[in-house]
N, C-alpha and C positions, 0 to 999 in steps of 0.2 A: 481361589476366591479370597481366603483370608490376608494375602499379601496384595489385592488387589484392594482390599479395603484397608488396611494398614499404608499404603498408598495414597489413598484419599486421605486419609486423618492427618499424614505426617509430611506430605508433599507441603504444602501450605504454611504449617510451623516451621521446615526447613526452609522454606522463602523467608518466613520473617527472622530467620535467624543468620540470613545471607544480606538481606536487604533491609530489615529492619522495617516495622508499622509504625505508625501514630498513633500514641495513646494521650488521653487527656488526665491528667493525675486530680485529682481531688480538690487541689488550689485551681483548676481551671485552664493550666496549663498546659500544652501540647508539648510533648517528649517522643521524639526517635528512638523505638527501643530497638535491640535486637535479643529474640526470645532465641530459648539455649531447653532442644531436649534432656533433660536427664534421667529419666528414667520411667518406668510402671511396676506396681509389682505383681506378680506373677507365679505363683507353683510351679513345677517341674513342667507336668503335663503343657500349661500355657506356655512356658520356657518354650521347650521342644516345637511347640505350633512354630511362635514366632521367629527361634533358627531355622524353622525345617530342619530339624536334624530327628531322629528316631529316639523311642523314649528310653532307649536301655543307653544313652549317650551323653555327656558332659557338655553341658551347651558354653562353656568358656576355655575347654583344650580339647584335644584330640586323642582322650587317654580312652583305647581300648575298655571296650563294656566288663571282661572279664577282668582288667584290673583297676575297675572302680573302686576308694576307697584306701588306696595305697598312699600312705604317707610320704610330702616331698625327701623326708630325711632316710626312706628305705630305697636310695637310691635308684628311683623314676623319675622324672622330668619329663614331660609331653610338652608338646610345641602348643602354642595359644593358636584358636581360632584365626585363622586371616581372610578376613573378606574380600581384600584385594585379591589374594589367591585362587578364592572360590570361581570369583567374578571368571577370572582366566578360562579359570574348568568350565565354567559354563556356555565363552563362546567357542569353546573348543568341542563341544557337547563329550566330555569325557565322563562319563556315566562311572566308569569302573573305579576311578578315582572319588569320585563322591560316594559308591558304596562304603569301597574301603574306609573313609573318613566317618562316614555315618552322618549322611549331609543325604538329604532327599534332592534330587536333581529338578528343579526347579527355580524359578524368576524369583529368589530372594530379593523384595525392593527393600532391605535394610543393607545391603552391597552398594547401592547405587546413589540412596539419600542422600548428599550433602548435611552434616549437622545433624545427624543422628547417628550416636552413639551403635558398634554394631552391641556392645554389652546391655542393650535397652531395659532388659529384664532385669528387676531386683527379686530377691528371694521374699515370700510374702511369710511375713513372721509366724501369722495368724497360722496358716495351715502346715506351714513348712516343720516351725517348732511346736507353738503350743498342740496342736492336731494331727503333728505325724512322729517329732523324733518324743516327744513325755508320754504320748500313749503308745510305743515302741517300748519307749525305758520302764510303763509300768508292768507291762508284758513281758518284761525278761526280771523284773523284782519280784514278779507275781509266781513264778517260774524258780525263782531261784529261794526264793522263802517257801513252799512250797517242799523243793526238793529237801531242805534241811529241820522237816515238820516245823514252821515258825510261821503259819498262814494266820492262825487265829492270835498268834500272840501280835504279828503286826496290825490287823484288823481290831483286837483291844485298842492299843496304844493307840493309832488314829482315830477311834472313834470316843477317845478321851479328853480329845483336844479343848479347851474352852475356847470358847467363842472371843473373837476379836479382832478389830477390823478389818473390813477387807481379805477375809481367811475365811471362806467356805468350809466347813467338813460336813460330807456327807455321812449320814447314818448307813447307808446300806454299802456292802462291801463294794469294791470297784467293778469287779466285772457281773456285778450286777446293775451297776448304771446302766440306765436305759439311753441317755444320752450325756453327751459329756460335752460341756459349752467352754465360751472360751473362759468364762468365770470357774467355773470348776478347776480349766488346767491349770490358767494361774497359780492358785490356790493349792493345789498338787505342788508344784513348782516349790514353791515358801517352805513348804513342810516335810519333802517326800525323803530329802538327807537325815532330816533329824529323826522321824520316824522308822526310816531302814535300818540307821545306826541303833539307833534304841532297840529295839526288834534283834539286832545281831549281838547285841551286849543281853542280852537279856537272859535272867539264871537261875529265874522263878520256876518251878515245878518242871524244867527241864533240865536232859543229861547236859554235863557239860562240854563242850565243844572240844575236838580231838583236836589234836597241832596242827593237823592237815587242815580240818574247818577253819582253826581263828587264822591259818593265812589267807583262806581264802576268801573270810569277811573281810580280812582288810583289805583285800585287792577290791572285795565289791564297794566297798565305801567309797573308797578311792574313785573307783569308776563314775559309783551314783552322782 
């Protein structure tokens, strides 16, 4: 059903972008355009709808769910998605090949569109970054400040901050927000280097940091 209606929507934009429409511009003039998809944006989850591909899967190669994550330079290479390939496997109904890919065995109508992009999908910043990978990273600072007793000292220093534009601080500690918008993550975002670092540099009424700790703030800094 969902390719049946992504069908409908992009059949039509891919006519005008083969044969071009009539638009009349603002001076009253008639102009032959030809209109060009480029893109939506999209999360994982709506990612995956629109390849048909399963959600533990890379909707732009072919790289194994187990090694997701693997940097080009630690020598892996996966092959890109190919549409035209797919299309093959499917008049072929070769079902075992589409497992193995992690391709759901179905009428993908982005294989067949003329003028549509099969990469359609853009990563949608809002939920991808601000909403999934800052509240990951404040989960593993929360985690890691925490492990080296320095919960309340980073919880001071950010609720120190003076006000000024555009820079949210919340009074109450983070995982005590009841909701976290996209104004908050911003605002995380501005601040959360300078406040870790200060927090790991910090020599006030605590021991002081053993050779093993300060390497391993500075790898967390680094990180942050």
């Amino acid at each position: 059903m969902t390719h049946r209606i992504l069908e409908y929507i992009l059949r039509p934009l891919s006519d005008a972008g083969n044969n071009g429409v009539d638009i009349i511009y603002s001076d009253q003039v008639k102009h032959r355009c030809c209109t060009r998809v480029a893109g939506w944006t999209a999360d994982h989850s709506e990612s995956a709808t629109i390849h048909a591909i399963y959600f533990n899967q890379c909707p732009l190669c072919e790289c194994p769910a187990d090694n997701l994550g693997d940097h080009p330079l630690s020598g892996f290479e996966y092959h890109k998605r190919d549409p035209i390939w797919y299309l093959k496997l499917w008049d072929v109904k070769d079902t075992t090949s589409f497992q193995t890919l992690g391709v759901k065995p179905i009428a993908n109508i982005l294989w067949t569109i003329p003028e549509v992009p099969w990469d359609i999908a853009r990563a949608d910043l809002l939920h991808t970054m601000f909403l999934g990978i800052i509240d990951h990273l404040m989960e593993w600072v929360q985690a890691f400040i925490t492990e080296h007793n320095r919960l309340m000292v980073f919880e001071d220093i950010r609720r120190s901050i003076l006000p000024y534009p555009q820079v949210f601080v919340p009074r109450k500690p983070y995982k005590h927000l009841s909701q976290v918008t996209e104004k908050k993550m911003r605002s995380i975002l501005k601040i959360i280097l300078a406040v870790f670092t200060a927090t790991l540099r910090w020599k006030n009424d605590l021991p002081r940091p053993s050779v093993g700790q300060e390497v391993e703030f500075k790898k967390a800094i680094t990180c942050v």
